[in-house]
PAZAPA-4460 file (N, C-alpha, C; in steps of 0.05 Angstrom, whole numbers, plus 32768, in hexadecimal, padded with zeros to 4 digits):
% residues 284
    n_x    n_y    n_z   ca_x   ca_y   ca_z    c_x    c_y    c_z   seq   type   mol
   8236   8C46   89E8   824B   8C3A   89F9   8266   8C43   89EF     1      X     A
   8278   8C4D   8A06   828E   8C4E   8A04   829E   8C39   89FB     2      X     A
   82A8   8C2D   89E3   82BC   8C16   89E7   82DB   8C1B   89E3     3      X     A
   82DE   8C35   89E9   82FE   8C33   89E1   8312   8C28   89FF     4      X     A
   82FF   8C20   8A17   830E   8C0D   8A28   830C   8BF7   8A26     5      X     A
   8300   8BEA   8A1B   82FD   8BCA   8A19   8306   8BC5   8A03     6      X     A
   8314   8BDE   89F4   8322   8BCE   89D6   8341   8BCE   89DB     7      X     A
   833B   8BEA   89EB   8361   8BF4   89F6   8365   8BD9   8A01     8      X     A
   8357   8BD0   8A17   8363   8BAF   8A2E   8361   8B9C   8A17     9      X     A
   8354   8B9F   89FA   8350   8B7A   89F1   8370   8B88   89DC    10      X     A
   8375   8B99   89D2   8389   8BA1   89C8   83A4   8B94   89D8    11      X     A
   83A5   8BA4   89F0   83C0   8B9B   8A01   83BE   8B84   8A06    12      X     A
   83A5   8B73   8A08   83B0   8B5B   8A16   83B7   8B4C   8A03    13      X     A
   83B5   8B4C   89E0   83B6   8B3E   89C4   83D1   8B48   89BE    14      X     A
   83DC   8B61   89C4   83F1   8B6E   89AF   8410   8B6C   89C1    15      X     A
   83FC   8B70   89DE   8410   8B78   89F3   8427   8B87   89EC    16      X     A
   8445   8B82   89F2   845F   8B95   89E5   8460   8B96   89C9    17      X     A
   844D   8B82   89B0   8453   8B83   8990   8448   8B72   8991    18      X     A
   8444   8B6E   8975   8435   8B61   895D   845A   8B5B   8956    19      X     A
   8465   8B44   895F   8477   8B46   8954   847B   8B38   893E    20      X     A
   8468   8B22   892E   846E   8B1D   8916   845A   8B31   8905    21      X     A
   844C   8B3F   8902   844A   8B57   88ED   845E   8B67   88F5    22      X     A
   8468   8B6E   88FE   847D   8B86   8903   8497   8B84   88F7    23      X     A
   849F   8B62   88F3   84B3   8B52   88EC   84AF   8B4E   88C9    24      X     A
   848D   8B53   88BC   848E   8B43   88A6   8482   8B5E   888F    25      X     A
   8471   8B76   88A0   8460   8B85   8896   8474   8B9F   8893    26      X     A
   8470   8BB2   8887   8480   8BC5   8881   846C   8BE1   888F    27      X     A
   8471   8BEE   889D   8463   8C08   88A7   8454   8C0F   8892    28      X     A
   8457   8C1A   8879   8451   8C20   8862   843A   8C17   8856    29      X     A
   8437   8BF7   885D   842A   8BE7   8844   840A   8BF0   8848    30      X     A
   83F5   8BEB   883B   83E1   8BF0   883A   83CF   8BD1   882E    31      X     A
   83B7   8BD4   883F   83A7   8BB9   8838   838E   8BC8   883C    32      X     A
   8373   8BB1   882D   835C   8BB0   882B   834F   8B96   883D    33      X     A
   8349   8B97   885E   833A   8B7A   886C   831D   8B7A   8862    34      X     A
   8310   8B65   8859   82F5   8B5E   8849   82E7   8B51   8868    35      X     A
   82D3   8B55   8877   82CA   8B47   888E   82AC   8B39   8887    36      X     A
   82B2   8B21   888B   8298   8B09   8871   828B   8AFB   8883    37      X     A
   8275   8AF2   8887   8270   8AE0   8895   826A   8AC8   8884    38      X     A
   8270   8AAA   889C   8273   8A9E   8881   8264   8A87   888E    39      X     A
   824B   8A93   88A1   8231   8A87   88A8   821D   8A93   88A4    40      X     A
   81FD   8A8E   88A2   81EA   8A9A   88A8   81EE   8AA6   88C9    41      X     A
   81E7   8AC8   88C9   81EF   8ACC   88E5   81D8   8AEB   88E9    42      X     A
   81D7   8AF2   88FB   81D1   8B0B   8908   81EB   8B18   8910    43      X     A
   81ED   8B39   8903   8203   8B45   8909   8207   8B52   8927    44      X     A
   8210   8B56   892E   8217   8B69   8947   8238   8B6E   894F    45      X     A
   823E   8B85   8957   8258   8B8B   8952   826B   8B92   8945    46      X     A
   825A   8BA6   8929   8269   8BB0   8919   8279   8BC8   8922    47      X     A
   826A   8BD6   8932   8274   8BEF   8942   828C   8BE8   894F    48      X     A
   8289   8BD4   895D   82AB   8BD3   896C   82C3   8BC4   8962    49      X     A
   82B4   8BBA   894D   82C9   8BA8   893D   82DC   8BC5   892B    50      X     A
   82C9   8BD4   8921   82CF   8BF5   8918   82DE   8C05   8928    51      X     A
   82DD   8C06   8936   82F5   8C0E   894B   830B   8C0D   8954    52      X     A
   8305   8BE5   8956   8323   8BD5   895C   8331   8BF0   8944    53      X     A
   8333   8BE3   892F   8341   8BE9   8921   834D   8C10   8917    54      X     A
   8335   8C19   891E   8338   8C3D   8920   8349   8C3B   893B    55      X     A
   8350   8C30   894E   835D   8C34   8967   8378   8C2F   895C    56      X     A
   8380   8C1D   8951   839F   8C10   893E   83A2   8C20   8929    57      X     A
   8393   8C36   8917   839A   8C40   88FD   837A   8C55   88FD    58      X     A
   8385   8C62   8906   8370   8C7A   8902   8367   8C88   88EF    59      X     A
   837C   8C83   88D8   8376   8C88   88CA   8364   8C7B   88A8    60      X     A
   8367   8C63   88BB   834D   8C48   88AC   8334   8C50   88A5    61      X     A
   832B   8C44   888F   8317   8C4B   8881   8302   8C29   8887    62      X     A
   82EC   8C2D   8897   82E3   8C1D   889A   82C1   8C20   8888    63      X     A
   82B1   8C0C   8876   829A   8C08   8869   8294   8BF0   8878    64      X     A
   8280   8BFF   888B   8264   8BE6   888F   8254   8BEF   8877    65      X     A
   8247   8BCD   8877   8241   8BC9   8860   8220   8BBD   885F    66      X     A
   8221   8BAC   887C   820B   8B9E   8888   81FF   8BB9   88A3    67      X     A
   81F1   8BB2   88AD   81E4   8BBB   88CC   81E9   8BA5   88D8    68      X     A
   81EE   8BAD   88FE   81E9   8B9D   890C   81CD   8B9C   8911    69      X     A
   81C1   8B81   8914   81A5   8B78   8913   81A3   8B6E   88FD    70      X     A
   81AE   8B71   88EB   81A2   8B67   88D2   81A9   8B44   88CC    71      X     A
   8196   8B3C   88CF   819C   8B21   88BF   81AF   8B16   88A7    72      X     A
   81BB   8B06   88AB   81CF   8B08   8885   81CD   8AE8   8882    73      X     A
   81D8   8ADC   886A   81D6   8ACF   8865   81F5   8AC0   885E    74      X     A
   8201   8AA8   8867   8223   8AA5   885D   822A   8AAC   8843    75      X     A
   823A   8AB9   8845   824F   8AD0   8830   824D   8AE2   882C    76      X     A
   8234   8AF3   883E   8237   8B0E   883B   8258   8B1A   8849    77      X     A
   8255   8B31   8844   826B   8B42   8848   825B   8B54   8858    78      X     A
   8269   8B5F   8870   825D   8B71   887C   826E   8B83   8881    79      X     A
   8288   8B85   8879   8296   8BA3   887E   82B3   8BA2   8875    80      X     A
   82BC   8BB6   886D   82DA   8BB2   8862   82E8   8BC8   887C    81      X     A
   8308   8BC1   8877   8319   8BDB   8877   8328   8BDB   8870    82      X     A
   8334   8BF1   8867   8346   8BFA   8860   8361   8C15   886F    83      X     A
   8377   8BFF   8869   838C   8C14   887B   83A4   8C0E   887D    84      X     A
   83B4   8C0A   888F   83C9   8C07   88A3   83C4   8BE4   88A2    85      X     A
   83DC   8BD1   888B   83D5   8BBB   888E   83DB   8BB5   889F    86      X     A
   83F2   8BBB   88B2   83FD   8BB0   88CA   83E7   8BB6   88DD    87      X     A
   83CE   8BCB   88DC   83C6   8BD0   88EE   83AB   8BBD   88EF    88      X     A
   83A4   8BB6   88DB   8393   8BA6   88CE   8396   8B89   88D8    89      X     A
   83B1   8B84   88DF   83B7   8B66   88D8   83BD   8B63   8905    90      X     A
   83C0   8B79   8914   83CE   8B7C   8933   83A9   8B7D   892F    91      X     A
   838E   8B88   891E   837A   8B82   8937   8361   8B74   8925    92      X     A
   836A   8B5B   8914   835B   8B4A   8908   8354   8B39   8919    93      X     A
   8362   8B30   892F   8356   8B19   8947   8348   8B31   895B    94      X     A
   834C   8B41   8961   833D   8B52   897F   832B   8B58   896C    95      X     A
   8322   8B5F   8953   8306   8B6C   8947   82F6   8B4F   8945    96      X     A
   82FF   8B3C   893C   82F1   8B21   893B   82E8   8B17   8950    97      X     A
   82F8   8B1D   8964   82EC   8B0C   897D   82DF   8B1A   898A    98      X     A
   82D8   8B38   8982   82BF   8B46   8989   82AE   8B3F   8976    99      X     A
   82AC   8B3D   8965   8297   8B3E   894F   828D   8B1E   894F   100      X     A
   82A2   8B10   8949   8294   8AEE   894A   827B   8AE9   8967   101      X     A
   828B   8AEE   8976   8282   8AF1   8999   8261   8AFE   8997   102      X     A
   8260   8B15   8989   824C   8B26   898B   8232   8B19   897C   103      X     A
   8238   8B11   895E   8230   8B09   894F   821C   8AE7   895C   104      X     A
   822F   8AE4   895F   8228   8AC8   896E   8212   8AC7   8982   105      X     A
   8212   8AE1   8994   81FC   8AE8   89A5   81E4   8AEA   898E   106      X     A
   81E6   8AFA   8987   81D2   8B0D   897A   81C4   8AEE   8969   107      X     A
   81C7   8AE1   8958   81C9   8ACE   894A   81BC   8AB8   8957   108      X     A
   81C1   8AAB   8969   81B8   8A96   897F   819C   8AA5   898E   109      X     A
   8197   8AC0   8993   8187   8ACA   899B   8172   8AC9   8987   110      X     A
   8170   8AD5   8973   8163   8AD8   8959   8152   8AB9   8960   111      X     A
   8166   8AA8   8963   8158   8A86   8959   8145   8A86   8973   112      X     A
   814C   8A94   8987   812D   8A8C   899D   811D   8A9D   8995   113      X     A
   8123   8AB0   8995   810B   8AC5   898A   80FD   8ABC   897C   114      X     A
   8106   8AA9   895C   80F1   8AA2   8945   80E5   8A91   8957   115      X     A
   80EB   8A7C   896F   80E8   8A63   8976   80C9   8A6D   8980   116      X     A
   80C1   8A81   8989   80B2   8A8B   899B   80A1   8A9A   8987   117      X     A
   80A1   8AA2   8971   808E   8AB5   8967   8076   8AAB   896A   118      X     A
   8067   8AC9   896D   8044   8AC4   8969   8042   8AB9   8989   119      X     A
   8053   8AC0   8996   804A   8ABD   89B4   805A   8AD4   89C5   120      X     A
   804B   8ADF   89DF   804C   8AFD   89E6   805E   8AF9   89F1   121      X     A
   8077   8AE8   89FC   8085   8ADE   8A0E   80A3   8AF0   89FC   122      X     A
   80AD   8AFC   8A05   80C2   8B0A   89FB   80E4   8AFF   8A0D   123      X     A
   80F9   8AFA   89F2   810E   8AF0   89FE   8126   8B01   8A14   124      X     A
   812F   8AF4   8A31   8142   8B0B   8A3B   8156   8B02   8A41   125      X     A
   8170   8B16   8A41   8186   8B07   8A4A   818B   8B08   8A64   126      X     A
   81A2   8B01   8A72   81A4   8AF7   8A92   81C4   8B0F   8A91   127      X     A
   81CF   8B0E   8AAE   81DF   8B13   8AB7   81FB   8B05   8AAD   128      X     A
   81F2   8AE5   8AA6   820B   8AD9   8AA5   821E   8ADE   8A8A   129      X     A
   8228   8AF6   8A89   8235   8B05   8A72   8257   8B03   8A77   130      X     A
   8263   8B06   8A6D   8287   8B07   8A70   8286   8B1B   8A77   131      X     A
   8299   8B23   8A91   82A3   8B38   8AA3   82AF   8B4D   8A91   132      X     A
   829E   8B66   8A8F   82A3   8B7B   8A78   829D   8B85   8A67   133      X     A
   828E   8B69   8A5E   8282   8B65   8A47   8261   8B68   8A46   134      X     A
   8257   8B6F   8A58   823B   8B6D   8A54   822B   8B7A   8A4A   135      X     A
   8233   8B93   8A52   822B   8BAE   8A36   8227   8BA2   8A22   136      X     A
   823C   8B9D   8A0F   823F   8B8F   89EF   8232   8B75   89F2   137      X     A
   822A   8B6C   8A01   8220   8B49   8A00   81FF   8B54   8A00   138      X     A
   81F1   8B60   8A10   81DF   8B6D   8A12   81D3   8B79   89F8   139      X     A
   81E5   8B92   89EE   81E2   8B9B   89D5   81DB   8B84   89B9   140      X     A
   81F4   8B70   89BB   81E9   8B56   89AC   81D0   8B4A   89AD   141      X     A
   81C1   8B41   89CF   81A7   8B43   89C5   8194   8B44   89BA   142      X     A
   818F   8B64   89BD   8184   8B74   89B4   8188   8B78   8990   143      X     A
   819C   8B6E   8993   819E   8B75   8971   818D   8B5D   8963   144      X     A
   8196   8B38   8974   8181   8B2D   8970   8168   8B26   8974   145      X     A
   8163   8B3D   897C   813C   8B42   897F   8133   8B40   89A0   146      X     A
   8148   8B33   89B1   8144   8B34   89C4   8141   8B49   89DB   147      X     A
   813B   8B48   89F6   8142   8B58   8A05   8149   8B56   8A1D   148      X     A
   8158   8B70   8A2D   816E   8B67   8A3E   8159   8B6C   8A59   149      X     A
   8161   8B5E   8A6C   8150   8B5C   8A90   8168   8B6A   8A94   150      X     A
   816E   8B70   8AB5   8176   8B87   8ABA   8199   8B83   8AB4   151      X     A
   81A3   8B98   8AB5   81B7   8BA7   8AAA   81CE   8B98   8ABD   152      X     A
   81C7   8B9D   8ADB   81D7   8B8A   8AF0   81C2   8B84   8B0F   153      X     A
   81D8   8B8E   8B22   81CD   8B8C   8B3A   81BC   8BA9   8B43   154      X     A
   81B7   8BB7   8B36   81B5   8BD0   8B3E   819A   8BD5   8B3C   155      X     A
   8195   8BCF   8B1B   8176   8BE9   8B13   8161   8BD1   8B18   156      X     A
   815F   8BB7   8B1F   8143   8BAC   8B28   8149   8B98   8B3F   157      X     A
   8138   8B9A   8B53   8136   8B87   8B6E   812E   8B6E   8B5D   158      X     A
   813F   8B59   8B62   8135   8B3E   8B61   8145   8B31   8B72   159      X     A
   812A   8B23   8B7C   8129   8B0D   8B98   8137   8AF4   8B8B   160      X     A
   8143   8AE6   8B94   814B   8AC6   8B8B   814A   8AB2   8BA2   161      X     A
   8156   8AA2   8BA1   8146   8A8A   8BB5   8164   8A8D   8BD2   162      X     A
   8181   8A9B   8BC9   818C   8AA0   8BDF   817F   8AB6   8BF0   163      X     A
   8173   8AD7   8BE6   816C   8AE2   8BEB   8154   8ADB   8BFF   164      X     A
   8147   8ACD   8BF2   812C   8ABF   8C03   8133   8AAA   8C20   165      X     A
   8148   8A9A   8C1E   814C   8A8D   8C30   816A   8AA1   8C42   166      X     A
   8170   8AAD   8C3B   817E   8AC3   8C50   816C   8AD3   8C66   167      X     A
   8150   8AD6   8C4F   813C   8AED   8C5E   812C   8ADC   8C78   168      X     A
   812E   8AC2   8C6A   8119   8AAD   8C7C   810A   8AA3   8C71   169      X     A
   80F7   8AB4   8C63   80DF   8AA9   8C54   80DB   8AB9   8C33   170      X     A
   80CC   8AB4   8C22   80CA   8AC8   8C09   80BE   8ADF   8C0F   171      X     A
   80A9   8AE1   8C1E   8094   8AFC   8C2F   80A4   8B0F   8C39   172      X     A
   80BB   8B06   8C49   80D5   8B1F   8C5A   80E8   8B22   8C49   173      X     A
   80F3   8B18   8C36   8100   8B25   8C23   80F0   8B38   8C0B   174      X     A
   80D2   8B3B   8C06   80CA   8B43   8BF6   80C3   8B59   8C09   175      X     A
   80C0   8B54   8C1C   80B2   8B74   8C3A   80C4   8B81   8C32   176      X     A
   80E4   8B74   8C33   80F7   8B85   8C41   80FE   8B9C   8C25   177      X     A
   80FE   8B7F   8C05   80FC   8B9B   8BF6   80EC   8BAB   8BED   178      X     A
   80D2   8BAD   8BF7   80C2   8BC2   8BF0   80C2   8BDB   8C03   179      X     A
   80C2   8BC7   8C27   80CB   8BE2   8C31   80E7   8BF5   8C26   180      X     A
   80FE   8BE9   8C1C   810B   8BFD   8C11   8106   8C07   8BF5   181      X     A
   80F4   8BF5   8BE4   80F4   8C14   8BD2   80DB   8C23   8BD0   182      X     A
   80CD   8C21   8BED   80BD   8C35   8BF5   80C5   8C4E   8C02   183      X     A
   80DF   8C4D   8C09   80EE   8C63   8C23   8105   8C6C   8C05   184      X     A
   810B   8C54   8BF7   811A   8C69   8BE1   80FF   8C7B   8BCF   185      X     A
   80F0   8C75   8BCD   80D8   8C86   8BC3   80DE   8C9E   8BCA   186      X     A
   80D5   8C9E   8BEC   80D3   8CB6   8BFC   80EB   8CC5   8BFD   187      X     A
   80FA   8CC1   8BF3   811B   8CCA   8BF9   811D   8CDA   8BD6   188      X     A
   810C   8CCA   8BC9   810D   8CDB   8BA5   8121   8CD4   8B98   189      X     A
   8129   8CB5   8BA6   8138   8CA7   8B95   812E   8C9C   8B7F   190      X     A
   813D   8C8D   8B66   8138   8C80   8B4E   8136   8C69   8B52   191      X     A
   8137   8C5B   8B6B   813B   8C45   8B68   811A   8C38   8B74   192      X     A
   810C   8C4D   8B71   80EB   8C4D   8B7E   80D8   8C3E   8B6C   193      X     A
   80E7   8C48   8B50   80DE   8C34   8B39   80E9   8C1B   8B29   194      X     A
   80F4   8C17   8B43   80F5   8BFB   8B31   80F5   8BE2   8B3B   195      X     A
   80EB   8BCF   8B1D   80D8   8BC0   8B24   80E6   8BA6   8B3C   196      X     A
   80D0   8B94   8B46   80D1   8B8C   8B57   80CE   8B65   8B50   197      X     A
   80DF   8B58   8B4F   80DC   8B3A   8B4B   80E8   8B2F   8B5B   198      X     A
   80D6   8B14   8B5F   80DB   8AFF   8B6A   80D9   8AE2   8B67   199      X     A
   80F6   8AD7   8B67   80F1   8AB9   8B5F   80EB   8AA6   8B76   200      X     A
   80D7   8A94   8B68   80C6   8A82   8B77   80D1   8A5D   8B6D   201      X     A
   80D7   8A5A   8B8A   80D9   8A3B   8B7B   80BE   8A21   8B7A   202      X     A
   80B2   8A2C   8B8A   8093   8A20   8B8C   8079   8A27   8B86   203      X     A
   8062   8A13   8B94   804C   8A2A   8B91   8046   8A39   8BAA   204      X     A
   805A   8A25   8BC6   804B   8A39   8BDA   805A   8A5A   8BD3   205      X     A
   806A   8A54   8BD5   8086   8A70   8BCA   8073   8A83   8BB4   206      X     A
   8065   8A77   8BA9   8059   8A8E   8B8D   8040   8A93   8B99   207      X     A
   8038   8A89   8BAF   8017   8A90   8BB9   801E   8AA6   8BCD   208      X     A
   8036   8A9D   8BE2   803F   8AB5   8BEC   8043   8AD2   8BDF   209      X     A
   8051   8ACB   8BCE   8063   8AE0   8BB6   8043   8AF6   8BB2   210      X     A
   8030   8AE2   8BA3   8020   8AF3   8B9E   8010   8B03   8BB5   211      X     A
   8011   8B05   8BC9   8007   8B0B   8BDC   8014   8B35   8BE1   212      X     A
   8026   8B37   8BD0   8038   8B4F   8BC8   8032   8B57   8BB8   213      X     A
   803A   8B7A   8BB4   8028   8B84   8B93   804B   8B7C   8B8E   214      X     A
   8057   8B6D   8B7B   8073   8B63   8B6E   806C   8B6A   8B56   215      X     A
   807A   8B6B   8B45   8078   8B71   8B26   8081   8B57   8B14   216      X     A
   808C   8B4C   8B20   808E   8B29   8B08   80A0   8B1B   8B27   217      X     A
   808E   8B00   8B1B   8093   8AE7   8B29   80AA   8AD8   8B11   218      X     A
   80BA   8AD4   8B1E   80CE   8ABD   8B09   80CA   8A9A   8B0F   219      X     A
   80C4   8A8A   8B03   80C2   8A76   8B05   80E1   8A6B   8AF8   220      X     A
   80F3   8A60   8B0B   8102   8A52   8B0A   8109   8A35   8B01   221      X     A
   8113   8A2C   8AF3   811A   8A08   8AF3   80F7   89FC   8AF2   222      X     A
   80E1   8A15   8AE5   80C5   8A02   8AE8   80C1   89EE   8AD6   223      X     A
   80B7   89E6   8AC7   80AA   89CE   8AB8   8092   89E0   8AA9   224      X     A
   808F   89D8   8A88   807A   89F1   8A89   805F   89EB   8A91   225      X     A
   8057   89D7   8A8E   803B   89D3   8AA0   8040   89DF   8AB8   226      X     A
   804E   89D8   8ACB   8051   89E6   8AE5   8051   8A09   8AE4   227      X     A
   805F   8A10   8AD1   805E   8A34   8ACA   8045   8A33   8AC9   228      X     A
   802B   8A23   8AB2   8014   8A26   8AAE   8001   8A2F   8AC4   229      X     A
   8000   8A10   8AD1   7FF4   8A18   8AE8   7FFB   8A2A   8AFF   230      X     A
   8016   8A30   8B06   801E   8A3C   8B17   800C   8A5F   8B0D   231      X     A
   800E   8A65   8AF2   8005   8A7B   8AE9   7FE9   8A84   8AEC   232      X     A
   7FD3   8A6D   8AEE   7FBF   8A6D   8AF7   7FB6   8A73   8B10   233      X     A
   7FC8   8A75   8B1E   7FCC   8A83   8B3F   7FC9   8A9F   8B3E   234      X     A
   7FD0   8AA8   8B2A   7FDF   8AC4   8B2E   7FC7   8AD2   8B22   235      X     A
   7FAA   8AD2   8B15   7F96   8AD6   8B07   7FA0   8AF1   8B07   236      X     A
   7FB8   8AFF   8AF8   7FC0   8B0E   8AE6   7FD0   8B28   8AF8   237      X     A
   7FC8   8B21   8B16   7FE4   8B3D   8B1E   7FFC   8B3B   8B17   238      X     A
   8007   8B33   8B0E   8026   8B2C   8B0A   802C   8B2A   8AE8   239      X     A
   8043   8B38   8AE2   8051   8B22   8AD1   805D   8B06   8AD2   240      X     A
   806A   8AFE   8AC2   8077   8AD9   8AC2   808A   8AE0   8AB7   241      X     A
   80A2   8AD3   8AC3   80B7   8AD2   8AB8   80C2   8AAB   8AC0   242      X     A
   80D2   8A9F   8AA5   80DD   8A93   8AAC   80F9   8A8F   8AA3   243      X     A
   8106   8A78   8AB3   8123   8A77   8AA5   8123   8A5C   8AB3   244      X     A
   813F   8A55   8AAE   814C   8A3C   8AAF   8143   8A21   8A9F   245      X     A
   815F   8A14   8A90   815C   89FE   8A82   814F   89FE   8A66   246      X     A
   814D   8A22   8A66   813D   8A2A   8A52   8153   8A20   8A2D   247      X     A
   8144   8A1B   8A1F   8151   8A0D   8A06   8142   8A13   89E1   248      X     A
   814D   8A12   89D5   813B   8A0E   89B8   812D   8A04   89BB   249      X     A
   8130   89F5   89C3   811D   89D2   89C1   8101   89D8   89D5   250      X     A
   8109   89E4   89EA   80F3   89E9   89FD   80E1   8A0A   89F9   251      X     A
   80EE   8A19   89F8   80E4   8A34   89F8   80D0   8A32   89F2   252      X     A
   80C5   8A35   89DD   80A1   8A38   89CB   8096   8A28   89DE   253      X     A
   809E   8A11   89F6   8089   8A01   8A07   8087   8A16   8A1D   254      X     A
   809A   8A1E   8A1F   809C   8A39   8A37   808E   8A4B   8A33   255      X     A
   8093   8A59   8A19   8079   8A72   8A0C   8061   8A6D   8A0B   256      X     A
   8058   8A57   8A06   8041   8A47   8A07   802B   8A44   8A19   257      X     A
   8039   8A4E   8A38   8031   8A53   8A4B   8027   8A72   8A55   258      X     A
   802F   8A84   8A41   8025   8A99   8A43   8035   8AB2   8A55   259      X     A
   8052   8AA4   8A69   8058   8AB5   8A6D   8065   8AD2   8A5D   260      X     A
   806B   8AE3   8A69   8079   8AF8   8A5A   8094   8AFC   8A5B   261      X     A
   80A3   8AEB   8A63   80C0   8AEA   8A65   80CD   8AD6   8A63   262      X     A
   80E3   8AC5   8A52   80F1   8AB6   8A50   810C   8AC8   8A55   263      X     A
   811D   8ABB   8A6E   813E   8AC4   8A68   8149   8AAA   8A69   264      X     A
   8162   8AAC   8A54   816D   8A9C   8A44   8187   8AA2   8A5B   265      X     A
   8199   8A91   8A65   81BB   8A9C   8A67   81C7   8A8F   8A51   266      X     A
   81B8   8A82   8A47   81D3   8A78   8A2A   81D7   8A8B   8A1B   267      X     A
   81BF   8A9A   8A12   81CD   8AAF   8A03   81E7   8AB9   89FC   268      X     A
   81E6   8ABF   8A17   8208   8AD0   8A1C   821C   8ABD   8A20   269      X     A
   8215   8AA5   8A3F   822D   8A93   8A3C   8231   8A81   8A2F   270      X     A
   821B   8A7E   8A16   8220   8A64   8A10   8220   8A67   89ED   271      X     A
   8221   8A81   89E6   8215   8A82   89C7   8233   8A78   89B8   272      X     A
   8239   8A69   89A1   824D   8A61   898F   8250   8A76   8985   273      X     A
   8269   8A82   8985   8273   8A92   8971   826C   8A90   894E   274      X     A
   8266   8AA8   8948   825C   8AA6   8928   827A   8AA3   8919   275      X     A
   8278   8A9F   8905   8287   8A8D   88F5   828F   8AA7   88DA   276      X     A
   82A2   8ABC   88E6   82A7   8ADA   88DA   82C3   8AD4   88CF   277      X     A
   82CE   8AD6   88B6   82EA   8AD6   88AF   82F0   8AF6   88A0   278      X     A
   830E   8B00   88A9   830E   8B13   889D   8325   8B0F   8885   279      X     A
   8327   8B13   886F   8345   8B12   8862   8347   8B30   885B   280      X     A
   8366   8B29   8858   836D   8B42   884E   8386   8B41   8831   281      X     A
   8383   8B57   8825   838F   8B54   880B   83A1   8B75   880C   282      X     A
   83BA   8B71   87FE   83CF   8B8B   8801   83C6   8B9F   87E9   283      X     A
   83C0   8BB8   87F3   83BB   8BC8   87DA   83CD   8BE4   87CE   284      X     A
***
């Protein structure tokens, strides 16, 4: 991933015309050492752009990661220094933190469903509902905590939802209508021939219909997990399962339990607490 646009916009909108109290207190000259600690148990993610912020302000900064992103740590590790340009150090100590806390926080909160779920085939995903910009790096977080991402946006997979279905009329004419098109994008030697095909169901007549389609995963919405149970028993194995909504710590492993192969989470992304990252810095 490219990030030198999403650091240039978090740059201007933090520094805008100056940093005018470093500019007022710091001397062009001076030189510092920032120490970046975490001072929770966390999952890392976002060392790379936090590395940046700061190569974008002083290029000539000497940055040591120290940790990996993915890696588990424990409070008080240290996961990366720099060294450089204290003024430059000190204009992008909040835009590297509030990428890195942000990221970390994903990655971290993810990790905890994942353990929630082990020893069951049901693998964790994230949703669309990401900060505008941000989804690349929210995504990447993830993945760093063990998780994995459902599609990218509106583009690389057809999924039906319950406006889609009641625009079309019924769940059967909205699922016609997208197969006849990515049967004619087939024939045309488009990319979009492969890919996959879902549909969310809010019932059982809706999932008896559904299956009546070669679909590639049925999403069970707002179900109950007994209701996922049995609803799954319908499907005597053409389909994958996907579910979401209301989904929680507390609930998940009752969800996995059911055997589907998909849990997506939107807290992940909108809802994960920032990790708990301090940087200091010392004049050298």
């Amino acid at each position: 991933m490219d990030y030198k646009k999403i650091i240039k916009e978090a740059l201007e909108e933090d520094i805008g015309t100056g940093d005018i109290t470093t500019d007022a207190v710091i001397g062009h000259k001076t030189k510092a050492l920032a120490s970046i600690k975490a001072k929770q148990d966390l999952v890392i993610a976002g060392l790379e752009i936090a590395k940046n912020v700061f190569a974008v302000l002083d290029p000539k900064s000497e940055w040591k990661t120290l940790r990996d992103d993915g890696d588990f740590v424990k409070r008080g590790t240290l996961l990366a220094t720099v060294e450089g340009s204290a003024a430059a150090i000190l204009k992008g100590e909040r835009t590297a933190l509030n990428f890195l806390q942000h990221l970390c926080g994903i990655a971290t909160l993810t990790r905890q469903f994942v353990d929630a779920i082990k020893g069951t085939k049901a693998k964790i995903l994230d949703t669309r509902k990401t900060i505008p910009g941000w989804r690349e790096l929210e995504k990447i977080a993830v993945k760093m905590g063990g998780g994995h991402n459902h599609r990218a946006g509106l583009y690389d997979r057809y999924l039906i939802k319950n406006n889609h279905i009641d625009m079309a009329g019924s769940i059967g004419a909205a699922i016609e209508k997208v197969l006849t098109l990515r049967q004619a994008q087939g024939e045309r030697g488009s990319k979009q021939q492969g890919l996959l095909v879902e549909v969310e169901v809010r019932n059982f007549e809706e999932l008896k219909a559904a299956l009546q389609y070669p679909v590639d995963i049925v999403l069970f919405d707002n179900f109950e997990p007994e209701a996922v149970r049995g609803a799954m028993r319908l499907s005597h194995g053409k389909v994958k399962f996907e579910v979401s909504g209301g989904i929680t710590l507390e609930n998940v492993r009752l969800y996995a339990a059911t055997g589907v192969d998909f849990i997506s989470v939107g807290s992940l992304t909108h809802s994960a607490p920032a990790a708990d990252i301090h940087l200091t810095v010392i004049p050298t």
